[in-house]
C-alpha positions in Angstrom: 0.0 0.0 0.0 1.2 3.7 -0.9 2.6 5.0 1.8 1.1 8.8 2.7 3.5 12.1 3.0 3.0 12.3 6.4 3.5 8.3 7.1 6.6 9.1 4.4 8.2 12.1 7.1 7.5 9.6 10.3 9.2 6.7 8.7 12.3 9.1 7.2 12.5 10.6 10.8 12.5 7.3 12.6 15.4 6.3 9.9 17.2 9.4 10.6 17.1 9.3 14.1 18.0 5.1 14.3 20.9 5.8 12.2 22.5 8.7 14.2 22.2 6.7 17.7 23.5 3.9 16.0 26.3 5.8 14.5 26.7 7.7 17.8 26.6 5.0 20.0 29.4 3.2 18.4 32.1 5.8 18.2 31.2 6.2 22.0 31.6 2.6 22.5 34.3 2.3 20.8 33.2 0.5 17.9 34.7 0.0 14.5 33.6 -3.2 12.9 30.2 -2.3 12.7 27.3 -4.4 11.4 25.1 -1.3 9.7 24.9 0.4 7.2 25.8 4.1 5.3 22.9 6.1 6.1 23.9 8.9 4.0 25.0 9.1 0.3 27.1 12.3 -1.7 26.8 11.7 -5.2 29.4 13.4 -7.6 27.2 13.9 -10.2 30.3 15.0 -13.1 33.3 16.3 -13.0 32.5 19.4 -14.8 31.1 22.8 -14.1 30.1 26.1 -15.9 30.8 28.4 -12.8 34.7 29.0 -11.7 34.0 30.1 -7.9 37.1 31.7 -6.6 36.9 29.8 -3.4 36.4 26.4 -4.5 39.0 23.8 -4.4 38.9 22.3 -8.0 39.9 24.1 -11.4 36.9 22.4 -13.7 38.1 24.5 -16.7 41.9 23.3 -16.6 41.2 20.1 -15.1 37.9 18.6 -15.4 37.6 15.2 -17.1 33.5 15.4 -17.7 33.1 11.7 -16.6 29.4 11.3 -15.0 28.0 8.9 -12.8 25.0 7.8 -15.3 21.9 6.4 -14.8 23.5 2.6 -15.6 26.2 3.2 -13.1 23.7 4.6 -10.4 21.5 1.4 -10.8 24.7 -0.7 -9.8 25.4 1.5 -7.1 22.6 0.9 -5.2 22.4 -2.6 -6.0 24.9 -2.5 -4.3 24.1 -0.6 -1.1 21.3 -1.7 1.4 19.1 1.2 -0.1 16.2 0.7 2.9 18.9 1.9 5.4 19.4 5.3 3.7 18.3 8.5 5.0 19.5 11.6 2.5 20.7 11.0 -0.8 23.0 14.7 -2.3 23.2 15.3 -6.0 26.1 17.4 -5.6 29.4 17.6 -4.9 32.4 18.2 -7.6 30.7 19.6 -10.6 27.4 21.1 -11.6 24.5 18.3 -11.2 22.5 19.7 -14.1 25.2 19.1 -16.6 24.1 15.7 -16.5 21.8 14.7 -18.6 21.0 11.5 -16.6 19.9 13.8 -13.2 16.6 13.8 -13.6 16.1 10.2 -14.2 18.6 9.4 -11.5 16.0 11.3 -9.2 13.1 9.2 -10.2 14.8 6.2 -10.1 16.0 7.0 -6.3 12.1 7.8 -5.2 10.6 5.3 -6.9 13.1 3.1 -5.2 12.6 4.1 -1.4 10.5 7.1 -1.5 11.4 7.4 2.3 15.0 8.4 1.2 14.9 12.2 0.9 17.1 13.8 -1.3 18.4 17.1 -2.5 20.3 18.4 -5.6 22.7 21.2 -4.7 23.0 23.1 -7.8 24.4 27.1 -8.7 21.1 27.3 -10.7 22.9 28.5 -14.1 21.9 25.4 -16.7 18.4 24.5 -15.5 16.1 23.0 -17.8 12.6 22.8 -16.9 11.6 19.0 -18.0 14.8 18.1 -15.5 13.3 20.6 -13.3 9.9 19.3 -13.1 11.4 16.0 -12.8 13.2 16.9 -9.6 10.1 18.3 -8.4 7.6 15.8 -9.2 9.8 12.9 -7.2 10.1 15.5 -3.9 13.5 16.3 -4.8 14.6 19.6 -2.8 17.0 22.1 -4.1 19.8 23.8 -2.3 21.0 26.6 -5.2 24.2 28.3 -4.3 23.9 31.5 -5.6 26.3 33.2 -3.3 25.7 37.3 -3.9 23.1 39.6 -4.1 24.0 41.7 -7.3 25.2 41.0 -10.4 28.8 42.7 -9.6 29.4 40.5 -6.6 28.1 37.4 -8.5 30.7 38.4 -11.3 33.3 38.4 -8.7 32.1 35.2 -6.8 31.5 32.7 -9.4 34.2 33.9 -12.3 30.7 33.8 -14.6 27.9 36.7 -15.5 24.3 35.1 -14.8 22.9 37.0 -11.7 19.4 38.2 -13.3 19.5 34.7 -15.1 19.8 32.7 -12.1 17.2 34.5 -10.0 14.7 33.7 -12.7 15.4 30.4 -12.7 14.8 30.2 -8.8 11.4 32.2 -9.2 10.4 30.1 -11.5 11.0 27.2 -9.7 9.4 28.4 -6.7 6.3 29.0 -8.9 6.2 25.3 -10.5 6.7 23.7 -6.6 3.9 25.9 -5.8 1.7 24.7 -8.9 2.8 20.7 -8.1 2.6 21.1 -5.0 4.8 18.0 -3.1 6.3 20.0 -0.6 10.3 20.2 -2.3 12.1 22.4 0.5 14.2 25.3 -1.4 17.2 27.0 -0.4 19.7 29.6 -0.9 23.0 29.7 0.3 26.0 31.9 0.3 29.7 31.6 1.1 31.0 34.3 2.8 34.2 36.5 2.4 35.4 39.5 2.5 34.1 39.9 -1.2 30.4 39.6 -0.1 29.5 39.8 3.0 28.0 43.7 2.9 25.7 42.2 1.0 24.5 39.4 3.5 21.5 41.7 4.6 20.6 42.4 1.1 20.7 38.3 0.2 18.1 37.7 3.0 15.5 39.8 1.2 16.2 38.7 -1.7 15.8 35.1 -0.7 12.5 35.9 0.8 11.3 37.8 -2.9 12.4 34.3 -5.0 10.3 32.1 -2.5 12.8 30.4 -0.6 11.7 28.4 2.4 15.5 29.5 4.1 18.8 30.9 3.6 22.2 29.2 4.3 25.0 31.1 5.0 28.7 29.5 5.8 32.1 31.1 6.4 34.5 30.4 3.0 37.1 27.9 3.4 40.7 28.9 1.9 42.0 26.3 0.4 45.9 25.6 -0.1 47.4 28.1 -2.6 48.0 24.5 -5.1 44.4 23.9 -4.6 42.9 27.3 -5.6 45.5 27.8 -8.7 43.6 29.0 -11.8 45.4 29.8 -14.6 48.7 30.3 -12.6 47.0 32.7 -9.8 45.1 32.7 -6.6 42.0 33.7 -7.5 41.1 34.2 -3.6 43.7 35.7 -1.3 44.0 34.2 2.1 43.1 37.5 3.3 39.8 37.8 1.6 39.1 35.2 4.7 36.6 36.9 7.4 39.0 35.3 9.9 40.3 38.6 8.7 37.6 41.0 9.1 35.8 40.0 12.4 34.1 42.6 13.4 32.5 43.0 9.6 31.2 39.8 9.9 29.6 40.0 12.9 28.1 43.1 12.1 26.3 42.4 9.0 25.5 38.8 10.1 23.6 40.4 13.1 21.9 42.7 10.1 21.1 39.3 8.5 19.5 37.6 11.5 17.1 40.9 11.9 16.1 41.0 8.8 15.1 37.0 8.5 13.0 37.5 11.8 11.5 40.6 10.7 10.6 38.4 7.1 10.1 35.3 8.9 12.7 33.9 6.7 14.8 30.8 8.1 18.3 32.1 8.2 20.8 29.5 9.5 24.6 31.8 9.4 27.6 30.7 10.7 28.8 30.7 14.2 29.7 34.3 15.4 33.3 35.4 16.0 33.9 35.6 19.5 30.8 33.6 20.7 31.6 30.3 20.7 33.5 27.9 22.8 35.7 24.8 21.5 34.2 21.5 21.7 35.6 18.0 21.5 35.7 16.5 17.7 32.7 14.3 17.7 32.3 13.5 13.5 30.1 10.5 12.9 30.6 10.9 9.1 33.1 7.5 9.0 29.9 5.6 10.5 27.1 7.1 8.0 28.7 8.3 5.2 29.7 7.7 1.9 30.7 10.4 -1.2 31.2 8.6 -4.3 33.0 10.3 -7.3 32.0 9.3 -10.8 34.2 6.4 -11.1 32.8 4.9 -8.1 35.3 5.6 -5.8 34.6 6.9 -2.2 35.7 9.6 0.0 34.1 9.9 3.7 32.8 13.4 3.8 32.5 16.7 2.5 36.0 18.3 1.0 37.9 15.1 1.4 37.2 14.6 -2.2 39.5 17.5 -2.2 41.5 16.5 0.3 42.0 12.8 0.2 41.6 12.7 -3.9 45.5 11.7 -4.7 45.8 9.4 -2.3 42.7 7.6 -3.0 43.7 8.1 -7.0 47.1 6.1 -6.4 45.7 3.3 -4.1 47.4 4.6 -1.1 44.2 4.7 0.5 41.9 1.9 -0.4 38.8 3.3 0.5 37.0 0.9 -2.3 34.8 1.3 -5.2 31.1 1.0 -4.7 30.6 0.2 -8.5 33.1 -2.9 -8.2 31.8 -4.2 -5.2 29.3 -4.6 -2.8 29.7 -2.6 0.5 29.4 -5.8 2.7 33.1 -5.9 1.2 34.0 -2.4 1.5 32.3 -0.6 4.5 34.4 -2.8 7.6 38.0 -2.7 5.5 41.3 -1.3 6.8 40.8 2.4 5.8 37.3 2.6 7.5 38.3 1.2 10.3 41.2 3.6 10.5 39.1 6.1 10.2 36.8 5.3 12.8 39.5 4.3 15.5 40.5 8.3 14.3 37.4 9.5 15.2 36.2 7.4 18.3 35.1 9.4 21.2 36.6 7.2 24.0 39.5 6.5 25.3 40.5 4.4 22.5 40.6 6.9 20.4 43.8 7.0 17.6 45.0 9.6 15.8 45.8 7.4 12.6 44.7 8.9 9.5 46.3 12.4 9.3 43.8 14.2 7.3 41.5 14.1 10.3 43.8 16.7 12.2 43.1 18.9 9.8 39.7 19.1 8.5 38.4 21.2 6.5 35.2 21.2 9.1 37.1 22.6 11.8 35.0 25.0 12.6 32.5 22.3 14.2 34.6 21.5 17.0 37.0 24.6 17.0 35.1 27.5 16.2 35.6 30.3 14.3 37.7 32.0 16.6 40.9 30.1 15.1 42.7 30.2 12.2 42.8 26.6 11.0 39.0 26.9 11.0 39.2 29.3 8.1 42.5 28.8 6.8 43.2 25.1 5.4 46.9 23.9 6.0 47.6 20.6 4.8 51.0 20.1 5.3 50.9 17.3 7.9 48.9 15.3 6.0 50.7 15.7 2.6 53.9 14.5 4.4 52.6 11.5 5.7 53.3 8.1 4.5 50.7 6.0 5.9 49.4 3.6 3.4 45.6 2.0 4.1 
């Protein structure tokens, strides 16, 4: 029998909420051979995009290869996971999902599969096309569009691309078809912030609220290593375009932000402020729920280490394993995920094996944004390591 949207929410909840006690549970017992399952799934959609954001950590115009994870390799992919254990299911990560022509397809497929999985395409809203579009919204897909600005100079500036006025239509009219269909898709806008941008935070709350988004999702820009934000032989971001740099800024206009979402009764979720928050202990479940597969069907454990563990994984100096060669029963207990747990256990038996961990790019969780490794990504340690999983 068809299960209802509200029977649909309780059973994703439940899900949800089984899969983060069991994930949380373990790392407190210290647990590493586990017996359940990813909960969560990143996928890559294609190496390719048709933005050039100055703070992102991959140069898609010198280096991207265009491979795709297709509908065909999608199908084996879940026949090889334990699909009625999943909770969220990204499109997104590495390129632009809409420059694959198989997204929309890929959506239904997933819904029609386990329509309790929700899932979300994060896109920068430039190469919509409606039938895709309606796809998405017809099989509850919701959309996270980073649009990152609230004029065209400061889009210019942001994503290396003109398309402000372009993109904004495209996000009205979606708003208008989710209204028409009517399946409740969640929308969102985000923005990274820098010293490019954020004057305008105040300004991209009201503008969020005029396109019809349900919230806004603001996060502090991550500087990557000078090799990783290269393009065309220069930094395209400055470590000082940082707001690790410009405190006081940022807290200012973030406050103006938060005002003007209450007064709109806009969801607004910013970043921490500076000078407000206390350090906390590391506590990442990610090794225990997730997985982020590329489009070769390699995995990665969480957001950025794509990025960050990409060579590695590329040479077989980490075997993290390949979801589209084999089943995860083969995969998910091996040497590198254990490693990685026994990393990030939160007990006493905690070891501080994998290197990468001691530097992650999602700092700020644990440390704050009152540091600058939070901000400011230094991979050094890591890179000089020679631990082979």
């Amino acid at each position: 029998m068809k299960k209802s949207k509200i029977q649909i929410r309780i059973s994703s909840y439940i899900r949800l909420r089984k899969s983060l006690f069991e994930a949380a549970r373990a790392a407190r017992k210290g647990i590493t051979n586990i017996d359940f399952w990813p909960s969560s799934l990143n996928l890559m959609m294609i190496d390719r995009c048709n933005a050039q954001c100055i703070m992102c950590g991959h140069d898609y115009h010198d280096c991207g290869s265009g491979d795709m994870l297709t509908f065909a390799k999608v199908q084996t992919i879940f026949e090889h996971l334990h699909m009625h254990k999943l909770v969220d299911v990204i499109y997104g990560g590495g390129g632009e999902p809409f420059l694959n022509d198989d997204l929309g397809e890929i959506a239904e497929y997933t819904h029609r599969r386990d329509p309790v999985i929700q899932h979300t395409v994060i896109t920068n809203g430039i190469a919509w096309r409606s039938a895709i579009v309606k796809k998405l919204i017809e099989n509850n897909v919701d959309f996270l569009v980073s649009l990152n600005a609230a004029s065209p100079k400061s889009y210019a500036t942001v994503s290396g691309v003109d398309g402000f006025e372009s993109v904004c239509s495209n996000i009205d009219n979606l708003n208008q078809l989710r209204k028409k269909i009517n399946v409740g898709n969640h929308l969102a806008v985000s923005i990274i912030l820098m010293r490019q941008n954020i004057h305008e935070l105040p300004e991209f709350v009201r503008l969020a609220d005029r396109l019809g988004a349900d919230s806004v999702k603001a996060f502090y820009a991550r500087i990557y290593p000078p090799a990783f934000r290269i393009r065309s032989g220069n930094a395209r971001i400055a470590s000082e375009d940082s707001l690790y740099y410009h405190q006081d800024l940022a807290n200012r206009f973030i406050r103006e932000a938060q005002e003007e979402a209450g007064r709109m009764k806009i969801r607004f979720e910013p970043p921490p402020l500076f000078g407000t928050h206390k350090a906390v202990s590391q506590n990442c479940l990610e090794p225990w729920r997730s997985l982020y597969i590329d489009t070769n069907g390699n995995l990665f454990p969480c957001a950025a280490s794509e990025i960050h563990f990409k060579e590695k994984v590329d040479k077989q100096i980490y075997k993290t394993g390949n979801i589209l060669h084999d089943p995860i029963e083969k995969i998910w207990n091996n040497e590198f995920w254990q490693a990685l747990r026994k990393t990030n256990l939160q007990s006493d038996a905690v070891q501080p094996i994998v290197p990468e961990c001691s530097c992650c790019s999602m700092g700020i969780c644990w440390n704050g944004p009152d540091v600058a490794e939070s901000h400011l990504m230094d991979w050094s340690h890591s890179e000089a390591s020679s631990l082979h999983l």
